[in-house]
N, C-alpha and C positions, 0 to 999 in steps of 0.2 A: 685673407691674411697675406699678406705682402713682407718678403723678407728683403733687407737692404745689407751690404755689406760696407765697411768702410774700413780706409787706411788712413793712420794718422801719426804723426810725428809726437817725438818727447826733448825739445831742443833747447841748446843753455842754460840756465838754471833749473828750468823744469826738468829736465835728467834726474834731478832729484827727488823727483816726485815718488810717492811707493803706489802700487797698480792699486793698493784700497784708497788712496786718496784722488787718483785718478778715476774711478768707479765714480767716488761722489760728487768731482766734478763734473764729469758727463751726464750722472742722472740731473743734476741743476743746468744741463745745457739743456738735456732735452725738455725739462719743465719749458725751459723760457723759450726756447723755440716752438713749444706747444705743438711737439710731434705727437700723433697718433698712436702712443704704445699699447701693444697688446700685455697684459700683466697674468701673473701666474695665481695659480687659485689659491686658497690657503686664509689662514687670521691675519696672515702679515705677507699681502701681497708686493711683489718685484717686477721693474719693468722687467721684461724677454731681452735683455743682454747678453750674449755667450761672446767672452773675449779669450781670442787662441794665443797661447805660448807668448805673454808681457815679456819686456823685457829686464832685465835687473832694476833694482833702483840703484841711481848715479850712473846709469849709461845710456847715453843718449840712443837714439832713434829714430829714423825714414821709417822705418817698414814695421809698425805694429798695426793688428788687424782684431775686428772684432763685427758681429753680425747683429743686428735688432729686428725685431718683429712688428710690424704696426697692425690696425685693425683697420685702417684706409691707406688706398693709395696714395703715392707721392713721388716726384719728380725726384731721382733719385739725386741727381745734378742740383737742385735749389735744397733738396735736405740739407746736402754736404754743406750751400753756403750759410745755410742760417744756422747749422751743427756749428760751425768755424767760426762764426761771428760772437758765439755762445759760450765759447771755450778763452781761458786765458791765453795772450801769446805767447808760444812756445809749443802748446799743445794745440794742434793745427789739422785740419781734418783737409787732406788732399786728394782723397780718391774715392768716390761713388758709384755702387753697381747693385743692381737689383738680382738677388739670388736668383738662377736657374739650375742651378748644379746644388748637390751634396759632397759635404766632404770638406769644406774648408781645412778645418784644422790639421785632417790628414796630407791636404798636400802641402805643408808647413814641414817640408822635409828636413831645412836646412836654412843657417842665417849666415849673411856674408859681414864679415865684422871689418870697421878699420881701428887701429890701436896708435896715438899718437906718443912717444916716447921720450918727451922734452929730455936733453940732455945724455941723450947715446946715440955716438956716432952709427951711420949708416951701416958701415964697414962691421962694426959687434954686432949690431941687429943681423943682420947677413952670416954669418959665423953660426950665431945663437941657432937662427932657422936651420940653417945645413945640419948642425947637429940635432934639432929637433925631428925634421922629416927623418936622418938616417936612423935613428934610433927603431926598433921594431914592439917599444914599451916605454910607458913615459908614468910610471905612477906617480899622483898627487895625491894630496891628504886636503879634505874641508869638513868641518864641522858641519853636520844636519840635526836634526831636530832629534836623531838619535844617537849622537855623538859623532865621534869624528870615524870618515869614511874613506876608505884609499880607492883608488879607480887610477884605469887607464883613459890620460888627457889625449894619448896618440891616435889610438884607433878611431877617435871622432872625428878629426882633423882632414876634411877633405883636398884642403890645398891651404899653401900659406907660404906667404914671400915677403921680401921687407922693402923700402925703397928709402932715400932720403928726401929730404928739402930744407929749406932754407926756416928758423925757426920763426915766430910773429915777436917772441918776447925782447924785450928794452934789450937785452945783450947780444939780440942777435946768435945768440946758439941753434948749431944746426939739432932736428931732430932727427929721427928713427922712424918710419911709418910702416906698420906690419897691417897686410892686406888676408885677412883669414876665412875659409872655408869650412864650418861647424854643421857636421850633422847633428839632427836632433835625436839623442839617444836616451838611454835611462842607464844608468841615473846623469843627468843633463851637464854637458862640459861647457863651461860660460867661459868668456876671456879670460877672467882670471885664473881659469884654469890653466889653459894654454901659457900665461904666463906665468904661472908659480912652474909648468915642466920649460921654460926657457930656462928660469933661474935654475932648476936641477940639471940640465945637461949640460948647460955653455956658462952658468954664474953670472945670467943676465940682469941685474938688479939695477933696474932705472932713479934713477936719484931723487925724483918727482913724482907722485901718482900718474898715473897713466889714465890718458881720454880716450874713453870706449866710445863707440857710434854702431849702433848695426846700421847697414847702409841697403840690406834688402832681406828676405826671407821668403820659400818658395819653394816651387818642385828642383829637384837636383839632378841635374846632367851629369852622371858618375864617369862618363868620357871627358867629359870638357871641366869638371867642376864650375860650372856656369848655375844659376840658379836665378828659377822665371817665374815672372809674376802670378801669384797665387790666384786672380781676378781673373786670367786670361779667360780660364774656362766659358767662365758668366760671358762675358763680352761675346764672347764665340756664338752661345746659345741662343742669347738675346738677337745676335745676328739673324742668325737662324732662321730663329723664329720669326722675326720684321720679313724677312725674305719668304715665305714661308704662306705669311698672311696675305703679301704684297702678290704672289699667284694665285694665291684662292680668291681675292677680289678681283683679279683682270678673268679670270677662269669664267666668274658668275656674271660679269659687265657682257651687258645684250651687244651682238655682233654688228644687229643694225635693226631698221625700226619695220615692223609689220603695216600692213595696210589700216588703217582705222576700219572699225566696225561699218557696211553699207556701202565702203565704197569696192568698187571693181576696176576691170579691165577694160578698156573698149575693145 
């Protein structure tokens, strides 16, 4: 049994995609790529899928992660390309690693988000954060599946800054770019969190919907708020290991050759 890990994007229109219909696009990739899946027992068996922490639907994504099981091995590097080849564009498989560690989901500590602001100057964005960070409680209200729920949007927040640039739209409007550090907590603070507590402390109300991106996801350096790739481990291991094998074979390789049977010495 061979476990594969992969990373794959959710970009431009497909943002919009919801993680169930993204499921059944991937199980019709893997059909056509005619991967190896290992399946679950049962009357109505599933391929071995486990996908960690999607991200919303209508925001986009670099860094969503999900692991599969096969019943042969496989080049993890040619999976990805013929997984990629298999997928609509937008949905794009860029990174392959063959599991040697446990724990994926657990080091998915944290997501680094960018939030594009069409139509608010840099200078309110900037205002809005300073009074976000200073605040020591930031409650927001969202509707769940058991009505509507208030929580603290602040304490999640591991860093968060704003910057400008110049906008791409026909009018040339500058936007607002807010660069966010989200722990993954319970119950779970997604951008729009973070943005309904801008509009309560500073009355940040963007005139346009706002374009969400998560731009990575990973273990979290709570000194640096930096946040590292969730794969490193594997890579590490797999190292390891190549290194590992690559002494036991020079270890076993004969030093030098014995005399043949019958012959001697003069």
């Amino acid at each position: 049994m061979q476990r594969i890990r992969l990373r794959y994007t959710k970009r431009g229109r497909l943002r919009f995609t919801s993680h169930r219909d993204f499921q059944r696009a991937f199980e019709r990739a893997l059909r056509r790529a005619e991967v190896p899946m290992a399946y679950s027992a049962g009357f109505t068996p599933h391929p071995k899928v486990s996908y960690a922490n999607a991200a919303p639907t209508g925001t986009g994504s670099e860094a969503e992660y999900l692991e599969i099981q096969l019943t042969e091995r496989r080049d993890p590097d040619i999976l990805r390309e013929l997984l990629d080849a298999s997928l609509p564009d937008g949905l794009d498989v860029i990174d392959s690693v063959e599991a040697h560690t446990s724990g994926l989901a657990d080091r998915l500590q944290a997501s680094v988000w960018e939030i594009r602001l069409d139509g608010v100057p840099a200078e309110a964005a900037e205002g809005a954060v300073e009074a976000f960070l200073a605040a020591e409680e930031v409650l927001v209200e969202r509707r769940t599946k058991n009505g509507m729920r208030t929580f603290d949007a602040r304490a999640a927040v591991a860093r968060l800054e704003a910057a400008g640039r110049a906008g791409d739209r026909p009018d040339g409007d500058a936007c607002a770019i807010l660069r966010l550090v989200v722990r993954h907590v319970t119950p779970a603070v997604r951008p729009d969190d973070v943005l309904s507590g801008l509009r309560a402390t500073a009355d940040l109300a963007p005139p346009v919907p706002a374009a969400v991106t998560r731009l990575a996801q990973g273990l979290l350096d709570e000194e640096t708020g930096a946040v590292t790739d969730p794969l490193t481990p594997d890579r590490d291991a797999a190292t390891a290991a190549t290194s590992q094998a690559a002494g036991l074979s020079a270890a076993k390789a004969p030093s030098g050759s014995s005399p043949a049977a019958g012959e001697g010495t003069a």
